[in-house]
N, C-alpha and C positions, 0 to 999 in steps of 0.2 A: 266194703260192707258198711261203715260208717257214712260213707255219703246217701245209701240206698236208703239207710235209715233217717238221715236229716231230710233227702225228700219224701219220703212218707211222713215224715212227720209235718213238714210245710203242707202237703196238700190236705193232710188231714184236719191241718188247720185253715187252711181258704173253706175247705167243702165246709167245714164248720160255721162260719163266717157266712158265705154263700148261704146255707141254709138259716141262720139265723137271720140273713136281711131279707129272704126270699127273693136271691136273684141268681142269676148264673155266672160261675166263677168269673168269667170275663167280663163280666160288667161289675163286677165287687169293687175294683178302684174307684170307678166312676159316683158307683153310689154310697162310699164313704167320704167322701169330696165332697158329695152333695149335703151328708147328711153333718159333716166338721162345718161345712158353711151355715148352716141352718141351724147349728147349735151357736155359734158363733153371732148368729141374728139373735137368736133367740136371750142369749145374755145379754147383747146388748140393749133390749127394751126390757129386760126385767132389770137393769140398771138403770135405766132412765125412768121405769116406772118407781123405782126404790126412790131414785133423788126425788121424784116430784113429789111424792108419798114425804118423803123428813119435810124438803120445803114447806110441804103443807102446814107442818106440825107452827112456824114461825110465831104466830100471833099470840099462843100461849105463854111462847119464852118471852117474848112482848111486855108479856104482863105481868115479868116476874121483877119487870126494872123497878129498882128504887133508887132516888136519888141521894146523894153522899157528896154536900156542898158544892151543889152545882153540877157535879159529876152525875150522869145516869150511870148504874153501875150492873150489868144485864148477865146472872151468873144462872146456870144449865146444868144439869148431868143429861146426857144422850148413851146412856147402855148400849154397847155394840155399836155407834156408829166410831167409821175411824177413817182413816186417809184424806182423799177428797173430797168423800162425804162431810166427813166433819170440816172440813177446810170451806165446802162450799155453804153449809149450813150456817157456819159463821158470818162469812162476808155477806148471806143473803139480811144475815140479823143486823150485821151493823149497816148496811144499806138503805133497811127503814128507817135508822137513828142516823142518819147521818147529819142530818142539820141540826143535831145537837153534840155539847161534849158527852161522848157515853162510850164507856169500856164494855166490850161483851167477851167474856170469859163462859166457855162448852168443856167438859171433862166428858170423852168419851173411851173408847177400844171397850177392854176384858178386865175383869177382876187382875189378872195375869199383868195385862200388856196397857195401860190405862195411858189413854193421851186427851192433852188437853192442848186447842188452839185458843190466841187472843187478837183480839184487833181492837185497834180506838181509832176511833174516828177524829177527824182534825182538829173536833173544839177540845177534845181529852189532850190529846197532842202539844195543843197549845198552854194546857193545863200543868205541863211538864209531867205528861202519863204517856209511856213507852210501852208498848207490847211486848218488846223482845226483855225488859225490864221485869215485867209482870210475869213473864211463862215461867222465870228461874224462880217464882218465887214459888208459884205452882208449882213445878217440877222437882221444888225440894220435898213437899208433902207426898209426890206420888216416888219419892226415889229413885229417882232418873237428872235429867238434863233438857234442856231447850234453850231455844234463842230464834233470832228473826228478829226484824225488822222494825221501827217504830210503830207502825202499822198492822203488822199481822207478826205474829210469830207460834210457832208451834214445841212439842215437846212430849216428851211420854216416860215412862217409868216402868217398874214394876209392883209398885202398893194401889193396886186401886183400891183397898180400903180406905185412902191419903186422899182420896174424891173428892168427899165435904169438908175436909179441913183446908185443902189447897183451895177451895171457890174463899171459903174462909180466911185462910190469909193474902188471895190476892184482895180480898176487899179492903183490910186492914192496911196492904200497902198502900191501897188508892189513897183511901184516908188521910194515912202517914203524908204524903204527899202532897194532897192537893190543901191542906192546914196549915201548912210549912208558913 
């Protein structure tokens, strides 16, 4: 009796299915296959529309450099951007600065979950300014942890209220640093 009812309840769930795609049960795999793959397009160009959409935003963070003896020093909040997003919005910013010494410091995620990545580019570098240096200093203001690389390093916490204070004391390290 128990199996009679696990197949009434299976069929009752394709025919459900079936009528909700408007097709006949035997074509029901096929045209969830079609339609996993097509969602699966579908996210992937509203991710690529997302990244091209931040990239676009660049020229303004652009314009927020100010120099700090010699150092350009390129500090951001990005609300909601987070992962590669932010990883990729960074390298695209230090990119344009690259043929100068210039730190670019992006505080992004959630209130919650708040990350911040750094990169300097090779004249900061040679400045004795480290990324992977720079993120703990942020990462203390947001309450968390990070590290990476001379070059890029990343980090995240849980204060994103520690937002403008952590852009604020990675500047004070540059400072600290490049005065020595």
């Amino acid at each position: 009796m128990e199996a009679f009812q696990h197949l009434a309840k299976e069929r009752s769930l394709v025919m459900g299915l079936a009528d909700t795609l408007k097709v006949q049960p035997d074509q029901l795999s096929e045209r969830v296959a079609r339609m996993v793959a097509q969602l699966k397009e579908a996210e992937r160009e509203i991710a690529s529309l997302k990244s091209a959409n931040l990239l676009a935003g660049v020229a303004p963070i652009l314009a927020k450099a100010h120099d700090m003896w010699g150092v350009s020093y390129i500090a951001h909040r990005a609300a909601g951007v987070t992962g590669n997003d932010l990883r990729s919005l960074v390298t695209e910013v230090r990119g344009r600065v690259a043929d100068q010494a210039a730190v670019v410091c992006i505080v992004g995620g959630t209130p919650d979950k708040p990350a911040v990545v750094i990169a300097t580019t090779e004249g900061a570098r040679h400045r004795g300014l480290s990324a992977g240096e720079l993120v703990k200093v942020a990462t203390a203001a947001l309450g968390g942890r990070g590290g990476g690389k001379d070059d890029l390093a990343q980090g995240g916490g849980t204060n994103g209220a520690g937002a403008d204070q952590a852009l604020t004391d990675v500047e004070y390290a540059i400072g600290a640093r490049v005065t020595q």
